[in-house]
mmJSON file of the N, C-alpha and C atoms, coordinates in Angstrom:
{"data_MODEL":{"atom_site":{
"group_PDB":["ATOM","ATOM","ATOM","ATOM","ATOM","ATOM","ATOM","ATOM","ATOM","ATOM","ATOM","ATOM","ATOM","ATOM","ATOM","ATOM","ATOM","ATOM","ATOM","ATOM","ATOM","ATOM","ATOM","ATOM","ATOM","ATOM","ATOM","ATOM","ATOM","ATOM","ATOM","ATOM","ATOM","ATOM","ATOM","ATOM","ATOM","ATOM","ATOM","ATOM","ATOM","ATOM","ATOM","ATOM","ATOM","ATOM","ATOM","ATOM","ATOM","ATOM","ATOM","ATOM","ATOM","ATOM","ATOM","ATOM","ATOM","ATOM","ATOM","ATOM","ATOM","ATOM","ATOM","ATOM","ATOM","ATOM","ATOM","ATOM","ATOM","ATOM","ATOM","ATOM","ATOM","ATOM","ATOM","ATOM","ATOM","ATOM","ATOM","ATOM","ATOM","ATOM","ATOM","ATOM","ATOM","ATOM","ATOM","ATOM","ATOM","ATOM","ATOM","ATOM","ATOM","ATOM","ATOM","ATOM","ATOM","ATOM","ATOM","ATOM","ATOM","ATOM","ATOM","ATOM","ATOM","ATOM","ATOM","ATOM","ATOM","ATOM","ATOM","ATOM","ATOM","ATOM","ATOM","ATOM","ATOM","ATOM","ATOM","ATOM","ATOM","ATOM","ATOM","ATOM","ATOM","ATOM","ATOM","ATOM","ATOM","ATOM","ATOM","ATOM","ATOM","ATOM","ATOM","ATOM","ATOM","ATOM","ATOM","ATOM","ATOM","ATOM","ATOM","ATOM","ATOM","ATOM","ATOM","ATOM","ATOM","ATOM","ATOM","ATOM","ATOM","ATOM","ATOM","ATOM","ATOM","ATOM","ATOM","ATOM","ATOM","ATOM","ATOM","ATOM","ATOM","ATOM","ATOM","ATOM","ATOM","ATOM","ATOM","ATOM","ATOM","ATOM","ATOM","ATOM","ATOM","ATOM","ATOM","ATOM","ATOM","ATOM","ATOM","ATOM","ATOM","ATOM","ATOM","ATOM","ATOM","ATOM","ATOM","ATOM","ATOM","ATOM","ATOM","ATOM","ATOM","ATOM","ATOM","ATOM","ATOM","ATOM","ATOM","ATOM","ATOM","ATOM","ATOM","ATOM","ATOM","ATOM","ATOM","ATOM","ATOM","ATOM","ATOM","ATOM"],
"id":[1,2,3,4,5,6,7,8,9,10,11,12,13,14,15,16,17,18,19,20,21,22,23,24,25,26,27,28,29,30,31,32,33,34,35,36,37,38,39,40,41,42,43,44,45,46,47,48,49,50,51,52,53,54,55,56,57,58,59,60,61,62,63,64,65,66,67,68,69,70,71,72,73,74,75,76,77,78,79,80,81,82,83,84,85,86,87,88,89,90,91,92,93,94,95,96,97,98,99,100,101,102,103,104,105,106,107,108,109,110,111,112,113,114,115,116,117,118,119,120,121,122,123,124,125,126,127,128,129,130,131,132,133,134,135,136,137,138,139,140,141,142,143,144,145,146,147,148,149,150,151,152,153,154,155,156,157,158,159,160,161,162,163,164,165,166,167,168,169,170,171,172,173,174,175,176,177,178,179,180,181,182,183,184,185,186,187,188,189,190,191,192,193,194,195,196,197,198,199,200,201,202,203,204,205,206,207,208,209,210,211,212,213,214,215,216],
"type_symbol":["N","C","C","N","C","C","N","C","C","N","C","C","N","C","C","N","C","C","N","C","C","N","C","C","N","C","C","N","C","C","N","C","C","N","C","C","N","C","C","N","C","C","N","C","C","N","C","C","N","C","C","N","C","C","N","C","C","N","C","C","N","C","C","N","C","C","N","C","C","N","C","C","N","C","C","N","C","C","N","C","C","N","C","C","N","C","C","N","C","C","N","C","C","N","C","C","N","C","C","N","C","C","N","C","C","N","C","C","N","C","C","N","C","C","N","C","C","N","C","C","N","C","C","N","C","C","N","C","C","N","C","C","N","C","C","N","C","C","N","C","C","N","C","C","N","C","C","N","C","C","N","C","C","N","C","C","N","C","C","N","C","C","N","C","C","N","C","C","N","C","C","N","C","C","N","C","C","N","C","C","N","C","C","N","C","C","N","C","C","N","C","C","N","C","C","N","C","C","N","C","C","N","C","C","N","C","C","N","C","C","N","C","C","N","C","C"],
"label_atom_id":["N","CA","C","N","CA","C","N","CA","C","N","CA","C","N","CA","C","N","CA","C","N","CA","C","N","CA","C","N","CA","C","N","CA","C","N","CA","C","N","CA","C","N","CA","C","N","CA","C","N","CA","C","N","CA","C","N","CA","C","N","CA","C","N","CA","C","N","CA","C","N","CA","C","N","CA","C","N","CA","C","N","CA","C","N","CA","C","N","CA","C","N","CA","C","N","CA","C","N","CA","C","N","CA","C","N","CA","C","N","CA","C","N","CA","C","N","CA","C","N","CA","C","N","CA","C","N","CA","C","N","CA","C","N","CA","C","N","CA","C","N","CA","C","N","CA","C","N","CA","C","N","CA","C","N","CA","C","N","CA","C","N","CA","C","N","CA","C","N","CA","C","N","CA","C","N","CA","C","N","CA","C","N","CA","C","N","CA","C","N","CA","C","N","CA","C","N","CA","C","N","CA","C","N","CA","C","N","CA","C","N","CA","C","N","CA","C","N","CA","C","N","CA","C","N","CA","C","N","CA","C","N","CA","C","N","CA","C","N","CA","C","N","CA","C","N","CA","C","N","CA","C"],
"label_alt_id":[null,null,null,null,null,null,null,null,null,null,null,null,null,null,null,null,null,null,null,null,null,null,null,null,null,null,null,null,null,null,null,null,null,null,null,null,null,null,null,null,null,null,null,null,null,null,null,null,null,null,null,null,null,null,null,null,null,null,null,null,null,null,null,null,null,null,null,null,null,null,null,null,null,null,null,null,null,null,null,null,null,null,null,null,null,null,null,null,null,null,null,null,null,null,null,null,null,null,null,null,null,null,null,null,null,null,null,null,null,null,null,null,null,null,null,null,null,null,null,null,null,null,null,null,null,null,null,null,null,null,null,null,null,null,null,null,null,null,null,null,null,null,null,null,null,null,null,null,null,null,null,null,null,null,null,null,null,null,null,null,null,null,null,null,null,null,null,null,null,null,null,null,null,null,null,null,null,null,null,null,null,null,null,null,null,null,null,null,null,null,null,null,null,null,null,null,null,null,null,null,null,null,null,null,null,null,null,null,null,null,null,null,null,null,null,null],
"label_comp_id":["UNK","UNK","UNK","UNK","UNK","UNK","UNK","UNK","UNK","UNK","UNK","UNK","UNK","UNK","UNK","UNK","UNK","UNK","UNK","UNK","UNK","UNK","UNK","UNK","UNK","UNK","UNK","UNK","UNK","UNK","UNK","UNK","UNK","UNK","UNK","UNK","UNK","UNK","UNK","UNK","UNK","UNK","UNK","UNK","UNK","UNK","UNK","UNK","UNK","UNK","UNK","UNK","UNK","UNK","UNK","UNK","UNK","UNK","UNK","UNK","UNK","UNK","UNK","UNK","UNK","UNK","UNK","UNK","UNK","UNK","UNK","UNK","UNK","UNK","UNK","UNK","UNK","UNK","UNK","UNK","UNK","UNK","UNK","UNK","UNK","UNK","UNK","UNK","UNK","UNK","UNK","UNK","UNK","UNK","UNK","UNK","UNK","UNK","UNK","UNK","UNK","UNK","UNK","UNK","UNK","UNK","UNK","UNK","UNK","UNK","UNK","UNK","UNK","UNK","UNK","UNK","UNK","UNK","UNK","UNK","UNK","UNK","UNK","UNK","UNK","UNK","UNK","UNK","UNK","UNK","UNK","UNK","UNK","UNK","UNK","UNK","UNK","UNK","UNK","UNK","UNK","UNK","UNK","UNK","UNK","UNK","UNK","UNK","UNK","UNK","UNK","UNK","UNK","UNK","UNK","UNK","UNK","UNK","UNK","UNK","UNK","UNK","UNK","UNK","UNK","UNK","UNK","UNK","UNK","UNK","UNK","UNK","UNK","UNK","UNK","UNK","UNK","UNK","UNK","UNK","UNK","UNK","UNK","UNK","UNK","UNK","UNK","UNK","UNK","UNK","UNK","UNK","UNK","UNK","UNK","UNK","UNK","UNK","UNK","UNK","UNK","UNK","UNK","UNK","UNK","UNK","UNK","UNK","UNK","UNK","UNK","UNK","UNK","UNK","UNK","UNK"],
"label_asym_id":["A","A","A","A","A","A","A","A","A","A","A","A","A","A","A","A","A","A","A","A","A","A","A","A","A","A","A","A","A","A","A","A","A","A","A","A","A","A","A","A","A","A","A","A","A","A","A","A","A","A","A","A","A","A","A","A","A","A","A","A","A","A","A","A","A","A","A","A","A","A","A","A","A","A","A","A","A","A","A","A","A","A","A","A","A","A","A","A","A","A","A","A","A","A","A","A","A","A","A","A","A","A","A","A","A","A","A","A","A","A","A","A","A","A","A","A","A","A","A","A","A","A","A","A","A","A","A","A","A","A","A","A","A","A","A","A","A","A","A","A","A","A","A","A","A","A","A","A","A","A","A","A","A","A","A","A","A","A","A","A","A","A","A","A","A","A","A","A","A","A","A","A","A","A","A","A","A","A","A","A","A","A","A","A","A","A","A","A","A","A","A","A","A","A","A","A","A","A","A","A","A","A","A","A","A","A","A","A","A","A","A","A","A","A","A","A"],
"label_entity_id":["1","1","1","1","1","1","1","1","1","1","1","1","1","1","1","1","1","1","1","1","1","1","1","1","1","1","1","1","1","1","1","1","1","1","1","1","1","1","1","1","1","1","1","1","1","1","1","1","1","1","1","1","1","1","1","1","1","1","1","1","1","1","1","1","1","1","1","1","1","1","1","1","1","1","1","1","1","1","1","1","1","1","1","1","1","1","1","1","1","1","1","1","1","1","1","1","1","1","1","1","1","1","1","1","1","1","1","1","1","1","1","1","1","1","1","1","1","1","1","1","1","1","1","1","1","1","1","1","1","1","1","1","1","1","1","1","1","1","1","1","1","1","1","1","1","1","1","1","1","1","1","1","1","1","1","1","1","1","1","1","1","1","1","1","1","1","1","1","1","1","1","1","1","1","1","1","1","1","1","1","1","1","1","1","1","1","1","1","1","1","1","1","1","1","1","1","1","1","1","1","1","1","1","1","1","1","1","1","1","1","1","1","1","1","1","1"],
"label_seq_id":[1,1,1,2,2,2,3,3,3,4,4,4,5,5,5,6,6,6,7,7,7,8,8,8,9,9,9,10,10,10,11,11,11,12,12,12,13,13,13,14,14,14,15,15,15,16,16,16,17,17,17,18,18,18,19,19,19,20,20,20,21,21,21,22,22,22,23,23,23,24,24,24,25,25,25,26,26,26,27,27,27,28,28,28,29,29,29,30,30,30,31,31,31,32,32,32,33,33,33,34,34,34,35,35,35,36,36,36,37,37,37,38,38,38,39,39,39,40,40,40,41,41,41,42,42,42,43,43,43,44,44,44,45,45,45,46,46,46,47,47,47,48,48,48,49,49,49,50,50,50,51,51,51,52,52,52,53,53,53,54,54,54,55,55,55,56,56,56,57,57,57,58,58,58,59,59,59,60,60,60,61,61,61,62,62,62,63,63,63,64,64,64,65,65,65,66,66,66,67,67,67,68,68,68,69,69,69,70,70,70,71,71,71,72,72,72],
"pdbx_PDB_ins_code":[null,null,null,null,null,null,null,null,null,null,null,null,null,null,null,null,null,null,null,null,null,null,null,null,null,null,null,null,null,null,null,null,null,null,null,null,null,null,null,null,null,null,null,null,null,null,null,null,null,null,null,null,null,null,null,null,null,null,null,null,null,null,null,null,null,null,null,null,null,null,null,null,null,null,null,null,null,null,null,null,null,null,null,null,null,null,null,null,null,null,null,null,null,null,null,null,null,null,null,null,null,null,null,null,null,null,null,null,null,null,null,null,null,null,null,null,null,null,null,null,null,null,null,null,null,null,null,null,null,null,null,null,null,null,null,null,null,null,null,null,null,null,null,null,null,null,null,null,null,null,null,null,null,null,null,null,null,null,null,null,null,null,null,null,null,null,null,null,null,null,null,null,null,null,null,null,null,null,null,null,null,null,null,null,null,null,null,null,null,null,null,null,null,null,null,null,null,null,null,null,null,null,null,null,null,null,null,null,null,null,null,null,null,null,null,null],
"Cartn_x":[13.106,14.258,15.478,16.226,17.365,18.689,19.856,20.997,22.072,22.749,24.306,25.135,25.405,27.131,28.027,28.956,30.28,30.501,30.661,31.168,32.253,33.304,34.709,34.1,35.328,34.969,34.44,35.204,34.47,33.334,32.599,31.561,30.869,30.652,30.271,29.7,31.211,30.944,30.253,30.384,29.839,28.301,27.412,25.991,25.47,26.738,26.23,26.067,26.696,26.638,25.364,25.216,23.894,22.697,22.63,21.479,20.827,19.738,18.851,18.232,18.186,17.617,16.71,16.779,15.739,15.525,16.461,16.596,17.117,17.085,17.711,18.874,19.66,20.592,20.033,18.879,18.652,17.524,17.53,15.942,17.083,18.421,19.436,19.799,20.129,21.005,19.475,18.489,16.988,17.116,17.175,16.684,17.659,19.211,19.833,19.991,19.73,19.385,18.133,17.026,16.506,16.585,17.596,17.792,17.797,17.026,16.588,18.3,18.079,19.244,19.371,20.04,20.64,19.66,19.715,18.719,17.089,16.843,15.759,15.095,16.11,15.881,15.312,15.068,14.11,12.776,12.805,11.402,10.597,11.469,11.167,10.783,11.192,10.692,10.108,9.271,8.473,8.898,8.417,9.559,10.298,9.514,9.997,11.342,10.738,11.745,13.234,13.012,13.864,15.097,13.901,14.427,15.375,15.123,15.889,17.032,17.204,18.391,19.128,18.74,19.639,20.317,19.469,20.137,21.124,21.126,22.102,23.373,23.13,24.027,24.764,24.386,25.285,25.491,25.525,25.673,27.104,26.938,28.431,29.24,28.59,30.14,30.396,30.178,30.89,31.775,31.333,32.145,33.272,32.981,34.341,35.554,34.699,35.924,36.366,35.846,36.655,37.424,37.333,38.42,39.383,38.886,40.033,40.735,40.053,41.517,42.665,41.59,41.964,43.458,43.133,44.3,45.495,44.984,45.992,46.957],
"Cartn_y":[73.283,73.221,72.823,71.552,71.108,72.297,72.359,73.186,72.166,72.326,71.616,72.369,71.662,72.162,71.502,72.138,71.179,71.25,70.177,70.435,69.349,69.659,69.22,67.584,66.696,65.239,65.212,65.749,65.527,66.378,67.036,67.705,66.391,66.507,65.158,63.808,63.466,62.334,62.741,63.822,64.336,64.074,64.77,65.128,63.032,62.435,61.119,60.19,60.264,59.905,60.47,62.117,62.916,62.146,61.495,60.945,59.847,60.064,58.868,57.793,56.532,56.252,56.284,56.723,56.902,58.265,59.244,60.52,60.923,62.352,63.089,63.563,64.075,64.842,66.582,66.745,68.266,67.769,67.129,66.661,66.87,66.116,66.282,67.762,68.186,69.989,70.352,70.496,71.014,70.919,69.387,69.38,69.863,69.663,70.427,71.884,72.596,73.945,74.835,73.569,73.69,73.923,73.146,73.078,74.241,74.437,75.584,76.092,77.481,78.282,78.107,78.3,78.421,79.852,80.614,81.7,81.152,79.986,79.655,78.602,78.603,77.601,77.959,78.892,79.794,79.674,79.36,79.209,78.125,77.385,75.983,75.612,76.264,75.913,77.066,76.884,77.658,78.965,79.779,81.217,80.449,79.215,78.652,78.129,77.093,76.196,76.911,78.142,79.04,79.456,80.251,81.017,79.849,78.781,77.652,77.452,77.05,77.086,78.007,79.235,80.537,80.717,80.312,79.879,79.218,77.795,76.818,77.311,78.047,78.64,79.474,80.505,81.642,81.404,79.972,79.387,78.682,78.278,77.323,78.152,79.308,80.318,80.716,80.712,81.425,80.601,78.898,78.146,77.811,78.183,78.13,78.982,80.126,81.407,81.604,80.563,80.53,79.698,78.081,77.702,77.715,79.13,79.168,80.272,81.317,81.805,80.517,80.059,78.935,78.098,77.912,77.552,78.309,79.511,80.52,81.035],
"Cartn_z":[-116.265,-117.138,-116.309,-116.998,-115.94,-116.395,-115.423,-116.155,-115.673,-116.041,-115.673,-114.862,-113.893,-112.997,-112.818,-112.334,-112.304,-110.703,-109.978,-108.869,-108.818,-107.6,-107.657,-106.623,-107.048,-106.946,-105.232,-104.218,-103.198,-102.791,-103.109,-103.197,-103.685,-104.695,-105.575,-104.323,-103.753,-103.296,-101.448,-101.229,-99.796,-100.102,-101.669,-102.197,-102.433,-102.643,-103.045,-101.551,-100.114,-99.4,-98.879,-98.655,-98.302,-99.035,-100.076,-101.229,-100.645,-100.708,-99.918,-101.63,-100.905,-101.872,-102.619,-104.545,-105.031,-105.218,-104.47,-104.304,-105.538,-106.242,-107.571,-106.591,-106.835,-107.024,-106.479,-107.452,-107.57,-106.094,-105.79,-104.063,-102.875,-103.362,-102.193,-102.456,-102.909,-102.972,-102.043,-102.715,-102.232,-100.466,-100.262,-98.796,-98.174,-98.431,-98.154,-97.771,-98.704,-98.785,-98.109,-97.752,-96.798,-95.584,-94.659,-93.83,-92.546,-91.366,-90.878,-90.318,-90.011,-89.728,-88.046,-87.169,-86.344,-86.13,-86.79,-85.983,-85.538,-86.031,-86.209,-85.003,-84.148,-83.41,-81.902,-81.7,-80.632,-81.087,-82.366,-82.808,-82.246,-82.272,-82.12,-80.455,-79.552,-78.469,-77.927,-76.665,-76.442,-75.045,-74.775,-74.045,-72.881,-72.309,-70.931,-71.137,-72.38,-72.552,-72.99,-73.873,-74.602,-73.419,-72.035,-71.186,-70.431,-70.509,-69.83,-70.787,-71.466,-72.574,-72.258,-72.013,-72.286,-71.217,-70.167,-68.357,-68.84,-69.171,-69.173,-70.086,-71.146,-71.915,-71.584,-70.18,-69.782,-68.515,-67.923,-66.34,-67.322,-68.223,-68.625,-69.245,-70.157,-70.124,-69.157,-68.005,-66.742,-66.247,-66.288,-66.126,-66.477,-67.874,-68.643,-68.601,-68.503,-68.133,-67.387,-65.71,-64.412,-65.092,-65.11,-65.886,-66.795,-67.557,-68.453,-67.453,-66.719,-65.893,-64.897,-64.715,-63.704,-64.395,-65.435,-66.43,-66.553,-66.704,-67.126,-65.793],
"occupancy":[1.0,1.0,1.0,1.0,1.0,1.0,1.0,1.0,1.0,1.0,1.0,1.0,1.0,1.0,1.0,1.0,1.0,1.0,1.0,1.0,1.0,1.0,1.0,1.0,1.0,1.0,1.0,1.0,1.0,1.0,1.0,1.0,1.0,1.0,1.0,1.0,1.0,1.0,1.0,1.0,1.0,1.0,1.0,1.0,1.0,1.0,1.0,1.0,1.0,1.0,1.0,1.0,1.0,1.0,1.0,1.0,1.0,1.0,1.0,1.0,1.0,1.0,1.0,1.0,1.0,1.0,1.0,1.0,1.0,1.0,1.0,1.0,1.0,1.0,1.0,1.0,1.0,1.0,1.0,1.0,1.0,1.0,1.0,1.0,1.0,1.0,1.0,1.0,1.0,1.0,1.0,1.0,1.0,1.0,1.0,1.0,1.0,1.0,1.0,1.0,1.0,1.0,1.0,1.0,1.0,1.0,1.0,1.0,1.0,1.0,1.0,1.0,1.0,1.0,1.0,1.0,1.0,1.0,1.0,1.0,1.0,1.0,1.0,1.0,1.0,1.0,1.0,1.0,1.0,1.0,1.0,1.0,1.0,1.0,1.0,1.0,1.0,1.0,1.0,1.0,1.0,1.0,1.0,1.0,1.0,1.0,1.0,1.0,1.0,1.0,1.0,1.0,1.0,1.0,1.0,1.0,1.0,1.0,1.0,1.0,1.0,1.0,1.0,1.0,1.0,1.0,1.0,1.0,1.0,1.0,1.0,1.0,1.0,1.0,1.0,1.0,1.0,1.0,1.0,1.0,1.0,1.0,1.0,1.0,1.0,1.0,1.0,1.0,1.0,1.0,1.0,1.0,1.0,1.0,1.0,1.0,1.0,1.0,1.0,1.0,1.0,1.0,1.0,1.0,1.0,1.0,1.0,1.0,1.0,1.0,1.0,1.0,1.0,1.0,1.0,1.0],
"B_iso_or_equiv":[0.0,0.0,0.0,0.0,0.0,0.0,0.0,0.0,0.0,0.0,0.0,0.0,0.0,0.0,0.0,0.0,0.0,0.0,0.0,0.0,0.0,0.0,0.0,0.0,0.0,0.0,0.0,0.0,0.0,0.0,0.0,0.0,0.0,0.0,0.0,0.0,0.0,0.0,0.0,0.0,0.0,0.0,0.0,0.0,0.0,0.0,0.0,0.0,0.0,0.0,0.0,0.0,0.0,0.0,0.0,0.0,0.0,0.0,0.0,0.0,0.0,0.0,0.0,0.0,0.0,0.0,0.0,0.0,0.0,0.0,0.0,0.0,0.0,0.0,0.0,0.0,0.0,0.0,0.0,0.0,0.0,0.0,0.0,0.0,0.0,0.0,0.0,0.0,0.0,0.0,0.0,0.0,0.0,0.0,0.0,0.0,0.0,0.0,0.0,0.0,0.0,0.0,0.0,0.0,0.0,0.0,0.0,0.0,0.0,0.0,0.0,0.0,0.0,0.0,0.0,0.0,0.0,0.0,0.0,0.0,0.0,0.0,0.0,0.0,0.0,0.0,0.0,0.0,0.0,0.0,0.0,0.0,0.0,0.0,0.0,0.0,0.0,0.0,0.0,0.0,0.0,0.0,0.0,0.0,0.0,0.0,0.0,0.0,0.0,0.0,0.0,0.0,0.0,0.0,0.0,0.0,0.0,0.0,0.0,0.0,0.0,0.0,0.0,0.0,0.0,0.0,0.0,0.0,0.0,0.0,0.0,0.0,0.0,0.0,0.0,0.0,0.0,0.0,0.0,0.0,0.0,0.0,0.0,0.0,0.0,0.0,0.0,0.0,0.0,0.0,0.0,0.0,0.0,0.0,0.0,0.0,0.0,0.0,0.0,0.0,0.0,0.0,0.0,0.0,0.0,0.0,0.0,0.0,0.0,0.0,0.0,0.0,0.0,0.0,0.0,0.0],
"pdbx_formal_charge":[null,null,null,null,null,null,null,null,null,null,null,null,null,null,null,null,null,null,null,null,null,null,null,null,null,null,null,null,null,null,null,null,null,null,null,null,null,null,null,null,null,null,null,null,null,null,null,null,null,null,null,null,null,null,null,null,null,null,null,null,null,null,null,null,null,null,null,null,null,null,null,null,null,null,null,null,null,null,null,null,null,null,null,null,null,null,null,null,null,null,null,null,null,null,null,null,null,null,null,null,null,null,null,null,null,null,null,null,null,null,null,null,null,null,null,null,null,null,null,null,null,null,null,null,null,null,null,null,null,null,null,null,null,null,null,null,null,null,null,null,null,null,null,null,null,null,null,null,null,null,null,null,null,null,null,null,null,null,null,null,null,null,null,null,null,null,null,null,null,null,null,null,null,null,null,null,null,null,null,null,null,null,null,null,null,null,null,null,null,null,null,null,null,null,null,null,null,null,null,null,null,null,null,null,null,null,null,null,null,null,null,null,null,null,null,null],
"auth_seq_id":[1,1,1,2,2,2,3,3,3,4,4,4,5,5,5,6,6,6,7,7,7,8,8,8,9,9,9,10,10,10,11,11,11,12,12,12,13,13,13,14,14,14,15,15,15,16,16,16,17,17,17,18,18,18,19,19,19,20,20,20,21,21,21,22,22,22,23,23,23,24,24,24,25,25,25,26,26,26,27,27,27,28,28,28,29,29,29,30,30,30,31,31,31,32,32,32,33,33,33,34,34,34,35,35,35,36,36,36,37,37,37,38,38,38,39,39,39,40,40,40,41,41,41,42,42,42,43,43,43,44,44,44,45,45,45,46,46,46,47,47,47,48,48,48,49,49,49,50,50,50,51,51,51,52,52,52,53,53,53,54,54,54,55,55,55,56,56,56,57,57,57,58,58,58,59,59,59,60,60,60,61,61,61,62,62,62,63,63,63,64,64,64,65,65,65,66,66,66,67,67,67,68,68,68,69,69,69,70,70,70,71,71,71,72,72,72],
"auth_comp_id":["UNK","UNK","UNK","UNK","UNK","UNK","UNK","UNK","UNK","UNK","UNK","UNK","UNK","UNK","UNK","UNK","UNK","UNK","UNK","UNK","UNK","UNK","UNK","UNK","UNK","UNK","UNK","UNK","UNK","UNK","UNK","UNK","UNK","UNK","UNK","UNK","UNK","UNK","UNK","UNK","UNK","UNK","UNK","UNK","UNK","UNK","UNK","UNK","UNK","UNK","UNK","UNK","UNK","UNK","UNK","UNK","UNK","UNK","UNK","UNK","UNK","UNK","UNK","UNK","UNK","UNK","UNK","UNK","UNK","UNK","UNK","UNK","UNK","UNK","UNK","UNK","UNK","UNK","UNK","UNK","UNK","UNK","UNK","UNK","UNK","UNK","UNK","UNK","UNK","UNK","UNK","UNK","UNK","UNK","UNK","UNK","UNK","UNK","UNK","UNK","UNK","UNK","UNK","UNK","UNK","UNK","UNK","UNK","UNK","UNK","UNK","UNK","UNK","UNK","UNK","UNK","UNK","UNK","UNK","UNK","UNK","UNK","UNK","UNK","UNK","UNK","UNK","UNK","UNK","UNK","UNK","UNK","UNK","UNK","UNK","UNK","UNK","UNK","UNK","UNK","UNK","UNK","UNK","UNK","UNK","UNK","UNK","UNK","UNK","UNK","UNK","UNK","UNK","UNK","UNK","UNK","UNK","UNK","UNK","UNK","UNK","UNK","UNK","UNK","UNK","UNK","UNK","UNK","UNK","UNK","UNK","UNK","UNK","UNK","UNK","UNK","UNK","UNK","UNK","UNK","UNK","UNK","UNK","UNK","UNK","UNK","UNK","UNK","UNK","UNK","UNK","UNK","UNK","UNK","UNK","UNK","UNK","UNK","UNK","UNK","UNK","UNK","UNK","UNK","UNK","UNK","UNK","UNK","UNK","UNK","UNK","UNK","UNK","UNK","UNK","UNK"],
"auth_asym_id":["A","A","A","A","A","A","A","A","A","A","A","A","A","A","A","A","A","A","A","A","A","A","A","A","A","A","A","A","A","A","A","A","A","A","A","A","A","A","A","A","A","A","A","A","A","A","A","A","A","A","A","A","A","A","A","A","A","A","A","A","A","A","A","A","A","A","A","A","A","A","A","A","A","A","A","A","A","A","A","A","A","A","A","A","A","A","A","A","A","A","A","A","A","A","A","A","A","A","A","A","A","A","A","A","A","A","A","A","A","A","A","A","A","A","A","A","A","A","A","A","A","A","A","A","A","A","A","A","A","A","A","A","A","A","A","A","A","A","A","A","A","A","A","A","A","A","A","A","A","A","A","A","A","A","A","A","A","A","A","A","A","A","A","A","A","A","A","A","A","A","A","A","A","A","A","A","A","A","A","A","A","A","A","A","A","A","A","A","A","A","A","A","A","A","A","A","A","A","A","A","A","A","A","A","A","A","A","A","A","A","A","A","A","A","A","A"],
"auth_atom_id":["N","CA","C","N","CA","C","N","CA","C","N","CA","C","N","CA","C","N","CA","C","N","CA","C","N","CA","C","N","CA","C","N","CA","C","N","CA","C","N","CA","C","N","CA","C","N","CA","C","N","CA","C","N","CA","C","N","CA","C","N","CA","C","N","CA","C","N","CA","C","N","CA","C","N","CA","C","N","CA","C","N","CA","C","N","CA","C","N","CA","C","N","CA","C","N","CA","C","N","CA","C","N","CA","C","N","CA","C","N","CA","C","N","CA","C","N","CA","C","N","CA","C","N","CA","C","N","CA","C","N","CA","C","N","CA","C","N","CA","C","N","CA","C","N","CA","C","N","CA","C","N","CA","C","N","CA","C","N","CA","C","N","CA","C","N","CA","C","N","CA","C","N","CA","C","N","CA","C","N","CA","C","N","CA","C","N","CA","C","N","CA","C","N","CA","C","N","CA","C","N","CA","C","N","CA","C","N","CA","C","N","CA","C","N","CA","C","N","CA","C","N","CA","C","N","CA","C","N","CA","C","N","CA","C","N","CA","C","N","CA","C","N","CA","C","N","CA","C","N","CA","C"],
"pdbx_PDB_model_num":[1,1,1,1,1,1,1,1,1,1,1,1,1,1,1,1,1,1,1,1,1,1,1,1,1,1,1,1,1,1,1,1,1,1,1,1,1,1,1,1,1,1,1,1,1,1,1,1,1,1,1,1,1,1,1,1,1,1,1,1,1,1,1,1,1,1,1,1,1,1,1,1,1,1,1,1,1,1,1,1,1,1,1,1,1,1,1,1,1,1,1,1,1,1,1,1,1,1,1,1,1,1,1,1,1,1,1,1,1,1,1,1,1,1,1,1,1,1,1,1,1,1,1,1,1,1,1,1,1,1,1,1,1,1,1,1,1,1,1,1,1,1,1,1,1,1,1,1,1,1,1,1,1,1,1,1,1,1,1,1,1,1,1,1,1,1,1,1,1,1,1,1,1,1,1,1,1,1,1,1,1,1,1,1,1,1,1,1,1,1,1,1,1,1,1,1,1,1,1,1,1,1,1,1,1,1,1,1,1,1,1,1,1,1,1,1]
}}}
């Protein structure tokens, strides 16, 4: 069963650029709404690769926070 909504014109035109061709409307909101979470992305690689990320992630906040005293 289809329903009707109203969404405001740039919404509209953000869902019509997102639209692939040949695509509904209700396939774009869908894949959209799909889209995996940010929590989800440990999933995706495996403990090595994970544990390496997490290195690189807390080797560059340190970096940053010398430089931001460094600034200050």
């Amino acid at each position: 069963m289809a329903k009707t909504i109203a969404v405001s014109d740039d919404v509209y035109e953000m869902l019509s650029k997102a639209k692939m061709k040949n695509e509904s409307f209700s396939s774009v909101i869908r894949r959209l709404l799909k889209r995996q979470k940010i929590s989800d992305i440990p999933k995706i690689f495996d403990k090595d690769e994970w544990a390496k990320i997490e290195k690189a992630f807390k080797e560059q906040k340190k970096l940053d926070t010398k430089r931001t005293k460094e600034l200050l």
